[in-house]
Each structure stands twice: as structure tokens, then as C-alpha cells.
C-alpha positions as CSV (number, residue, x, y, z in Angstrom):
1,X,47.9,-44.1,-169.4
2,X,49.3,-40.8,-171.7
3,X,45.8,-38.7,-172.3
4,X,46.3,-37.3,-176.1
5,X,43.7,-34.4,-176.8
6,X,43.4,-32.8,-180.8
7,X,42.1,-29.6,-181.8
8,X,42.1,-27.5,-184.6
9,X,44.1,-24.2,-184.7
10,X,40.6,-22.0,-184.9
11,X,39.7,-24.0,-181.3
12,X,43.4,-23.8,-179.7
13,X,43.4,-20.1,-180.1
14,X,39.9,-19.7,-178.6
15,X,40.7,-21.7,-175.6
16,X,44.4,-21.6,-175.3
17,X,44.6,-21.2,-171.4
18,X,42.6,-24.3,-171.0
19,X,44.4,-26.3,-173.2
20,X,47.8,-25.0,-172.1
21,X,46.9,-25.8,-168.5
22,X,45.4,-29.4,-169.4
23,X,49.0,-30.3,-171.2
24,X,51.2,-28.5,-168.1
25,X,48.7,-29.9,-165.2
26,X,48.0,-33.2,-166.1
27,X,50.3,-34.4,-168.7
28,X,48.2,-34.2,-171.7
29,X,49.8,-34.2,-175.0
30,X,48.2,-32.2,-177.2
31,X,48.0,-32.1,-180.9
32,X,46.8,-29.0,-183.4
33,X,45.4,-30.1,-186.3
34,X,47.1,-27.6,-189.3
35,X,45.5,-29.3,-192.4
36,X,45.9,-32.6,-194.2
37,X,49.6,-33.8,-192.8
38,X,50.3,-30.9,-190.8
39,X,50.0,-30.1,-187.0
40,X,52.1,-29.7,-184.1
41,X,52.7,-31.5,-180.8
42,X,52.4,-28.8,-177.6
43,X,54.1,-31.0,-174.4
44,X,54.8,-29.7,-170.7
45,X,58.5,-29.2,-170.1
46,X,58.7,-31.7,-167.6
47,X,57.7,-34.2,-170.2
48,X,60.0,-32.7,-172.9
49,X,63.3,-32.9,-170.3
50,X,62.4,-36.1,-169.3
51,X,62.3,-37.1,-173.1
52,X,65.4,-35.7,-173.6
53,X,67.0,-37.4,-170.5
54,X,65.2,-40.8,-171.9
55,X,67.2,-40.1,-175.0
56,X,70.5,-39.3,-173.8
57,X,70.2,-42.5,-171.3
58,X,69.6,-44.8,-174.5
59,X,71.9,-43.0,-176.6
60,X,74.9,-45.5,-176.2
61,X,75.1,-49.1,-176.1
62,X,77.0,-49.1,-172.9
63,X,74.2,-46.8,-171.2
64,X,71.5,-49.3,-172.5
65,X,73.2,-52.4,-171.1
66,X,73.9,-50.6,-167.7
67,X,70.3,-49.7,-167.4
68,X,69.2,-53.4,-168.3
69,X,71.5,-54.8,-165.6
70,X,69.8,-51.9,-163.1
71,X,66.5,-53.2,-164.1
72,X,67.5,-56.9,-163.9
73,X,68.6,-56.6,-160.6
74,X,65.6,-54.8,-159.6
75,X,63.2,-57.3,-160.8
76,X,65.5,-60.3,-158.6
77,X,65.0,-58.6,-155.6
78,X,69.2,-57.5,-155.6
79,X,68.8,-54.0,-154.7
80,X,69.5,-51.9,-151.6
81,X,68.5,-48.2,-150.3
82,X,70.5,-45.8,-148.3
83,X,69.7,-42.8,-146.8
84,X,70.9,-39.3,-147.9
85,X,72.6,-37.3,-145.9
86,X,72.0,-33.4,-146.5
């Protein structure tokens, strides 16, 4: 389950090493109230590249279908492993 924290700006800047390290260590998402409709979203970069990879993935209808066949498979049981050779 994705932890979401708020805070206001006054609070972020007090503490920002805490929060920073909550969002970077385990995940958090973070969100810093601005006023009425306005705040900003402070993600780890892991989470952000793994966004962007999530959106490139689903970005074509041919990439969609190719993951749904993955999973598919998957879920029957007709899947294999190999080992890696370095």
C-alpha cells in the first residue's frame, strides 16, 4: 500500500531532511499544501523512472497487448526461467 503524507510549505521547510528521507527511504509520496488548489508532489527518483518506464511501456497499443499476453501466460502457469550468464 503507497503511504501519502501532506504538509504545509511553513512545515516542509522546517523539517525538510525528514521529509525528504521519508519520500527517498520508504516510498512516501509526499504532498505540499501551497493554498486553495495549489501544491506540489515531491517523489523519490526511483518511483519517478519507474513512472516513466510504466508510461513508455503503455504508450503503444502493441506494447499494451504484448504485456497482456506476458501476464496471461504468467497467470496459466506457461512461463519458464533461465539462468544468466555473466
Amino acid at each position: 500500500m503507497k503511504v501519502m503524507i501532506t504538509t504545509t510549505i511553513s512545515d516542509f521547510r522546517k523539517d525538510i531532511k525528514l521529509y525528504l528521507s521519508r519520500v527517498t527511504e520508504n516510498f512516501e509520496t509526499l504532498i505540499i499544501n501551497r493554498g486553495k488548489n495549489s501544491g506540489v508532489v515531491v517523489i523519490s527518483l526511483e518511483e519517478y523512472n519507474s513512472l516513466l518506464s510504466t508510461q513508455h511501456e503503455m504508450s503503444s497499443d502493441r506494447n499494451k497487448a504484448r504485456l497482456d499476453s506476458a501476464i496471461e501466460k504468467f497467470k496459466n502457469g506457461d512461463s519458464f526461467s533461465k539462468e544468466l550468464t555473466e
